[in-house]
C-alpha positions, 0 to 999 in steps of 0.5 A: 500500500503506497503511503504519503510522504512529507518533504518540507523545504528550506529557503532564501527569502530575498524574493518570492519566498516566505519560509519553509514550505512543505509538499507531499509525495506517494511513496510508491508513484512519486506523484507530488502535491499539497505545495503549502507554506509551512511556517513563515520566517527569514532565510531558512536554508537549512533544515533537519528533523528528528529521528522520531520527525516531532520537531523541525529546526532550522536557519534562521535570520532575524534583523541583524540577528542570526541563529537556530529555531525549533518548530513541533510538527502538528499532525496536520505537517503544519509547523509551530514555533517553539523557540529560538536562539540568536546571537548578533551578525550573520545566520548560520549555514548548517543544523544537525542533531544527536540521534537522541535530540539531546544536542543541536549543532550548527555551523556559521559560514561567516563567523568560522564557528561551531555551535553545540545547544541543549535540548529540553525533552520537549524539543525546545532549544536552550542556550549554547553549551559550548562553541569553537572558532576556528582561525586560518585562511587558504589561496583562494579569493574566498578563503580569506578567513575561516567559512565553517559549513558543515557540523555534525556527528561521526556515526558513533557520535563519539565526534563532531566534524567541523568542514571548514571552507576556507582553511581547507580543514576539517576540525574534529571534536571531541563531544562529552555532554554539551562540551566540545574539546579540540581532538585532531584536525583533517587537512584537505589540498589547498583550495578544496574548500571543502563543504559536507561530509557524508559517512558511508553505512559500513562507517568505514568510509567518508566523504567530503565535497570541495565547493570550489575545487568541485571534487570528491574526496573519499577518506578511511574513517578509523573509528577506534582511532578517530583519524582520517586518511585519503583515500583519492580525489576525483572531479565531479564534472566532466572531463573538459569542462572548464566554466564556472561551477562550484560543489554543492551537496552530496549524498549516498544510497541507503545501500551504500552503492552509489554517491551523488554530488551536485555541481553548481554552474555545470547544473548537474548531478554526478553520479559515482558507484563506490567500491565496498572494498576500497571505498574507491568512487568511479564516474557513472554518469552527469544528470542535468538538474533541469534548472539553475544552481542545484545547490541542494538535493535529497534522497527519498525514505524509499531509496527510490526517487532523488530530488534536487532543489534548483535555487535560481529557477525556483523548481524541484526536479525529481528523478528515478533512481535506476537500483541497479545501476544507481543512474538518474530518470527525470520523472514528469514531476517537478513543483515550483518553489521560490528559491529552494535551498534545502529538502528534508523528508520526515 
């Protein structure tokens, strides 16, 4: 029996959009419908739902404020707001939970700083427990200062993974109740500028995005050792291409086959298979995004439809995923939405 799921989405409000809005999907069909604003506020970019999908955090700006809001979600899929967090200057670019929803994280992109909050057991946020600032630059005109994009758990949340963009670093914290204490550091090539990270199911391998050298990097995770080391860089654009185009999200099957990176510029998602032994990632093929600067994209709960937000042409394209060869399908739904930056399923 075919259920319908809910996607609720994260935007920039610099013009038509409102906040976060929501859709739902027939897990079977794909068939989208039931576009509605979800809750109203200023450049939500980036959202993440709890394991038990009750509440909802998410960027948020606030005048000349920047931070975390947590929202229940009503049964309806509407959102309330519990409560917010803010602090002077820019907003955050990244949210992420503990599996428990005991502990928050965010990463600001223009302040180069981590942030870890307590959670009450109703999902409300509570002041900040602990937060790290990072120092450093890199050779490219954007890495002047440090650019913090990514914060979030290894697999046995013994870690925090702190991707910076503009030191070509990834700092690795320790994490002991709400408190963050510098472990070790991974060092990427000079202009990477490294975004994401995504951990493979077997936790053996990682993967991290270069935003503006548009490459994968895969990595060996240790987790007893807590270290990383190379594996192998590999272009997410085709061979030849030489315009403009930066990384921007990355994903990996639920069965650990294949590895997805979109580029920003080329308008496409590339698509890797992954050896299970090596962790090595081989080119499958370049989808195009059917819009303009597909700066975020999700997986579908089922593993079987992909679905890329196109910021600058404000549309939501989904695809097919062939199981068999991990190759994209562009399906006949696509949905419009002002600006769309970030999809997250509950």
């Amino acid at each position: 029996m075919a259920n319908k799921l809910t996607a609720y989405v994260g935007t920039y409000t610099k013009g038509d959009s409102k906040g976060i809005y929501r859709f739902s999907m027939d897990d079977s069909t794909g068939e989208i419908d039931k576009v509605v604003l979800s809750a109203q506020l200023e450049n939500p970019t980036y959202l993440t739902i709890n394991e038990d999908n009750t509440y909802l955090y998410s960027v948020i700006k606030l005048e000349d404020q920047g931070g975390v809001a947590a929202y229940s979600i009503q049964a309806d899929g509407q959102l309330e707001l519990m409560n917010h967090e803010v602090t002077d200057g820019s907003p955050p670019c990244h949210v992420s939970l503990d599996s428990s929803n005991h502990y928050l994280f965010s990463a600001n992109y223009h302040k180069g700083t981590a942030i870890a909050y307590k959670l009450t057991d109703s999902g409300e946020l509570t002041s900040q427990t602990s937060i790290i600032t990072h120092e450093g630059n890199g050779p490219h005109d954007r890495q002047e200062k440090p650019h913090a994009h990514f914060a979030g758990l290894t697999p046995d949340e013994k870690l925090l993974c702190v991707v910076d963009l503009g030191t070509d670093e990834m700092g690795i914290y320790h994490f002991n109740n709400g408190t963050l204490v510098p472990f070790d550091k991974h060092t990427f090539k000079p202009g990477t500028g490294p975004r994401h990270i995504q951990f493979h199911p077997n936790q053996k391998f990682a993967y991290v995005n270069g935003e503006l050298s548009s490459e994968v990097i895969a990595l060996q995770y240790d987790s007893i050792s807590g270290s990383f080391t190379d594996i192998q860089y590999i272009t997410s654009l085709p061979a030849g291409y030489n315009e403009e185009s930066i990384g921007g999200a990355i994903k990996i099957s639920a069965n650990g086959q294949y590895l997805y990176a979109s580029n920003r510029g080329h308008d496409s998602i590339a698509v890797f298979r992954i050896d299970s032994d090596s962790g090595e990632l081989t080119l499958v093929d370049h989808t195009s995004t059917e819009g303009s600067f597909p700066r975020d994209f999700t997986i579908d709960p089922t593993g079987k439809f992909l679905l890329v937000a196109n910021q600058n042409t404000s549309n939501i394209v989904q695809y097919a995923i062939d199981q068999l060869t991990g190759k994209l399908t562009k399906t006949d739904v696509t949905i419009s939405i002002p600006n769309p930056v970030c999809i997250v399923f509950s």
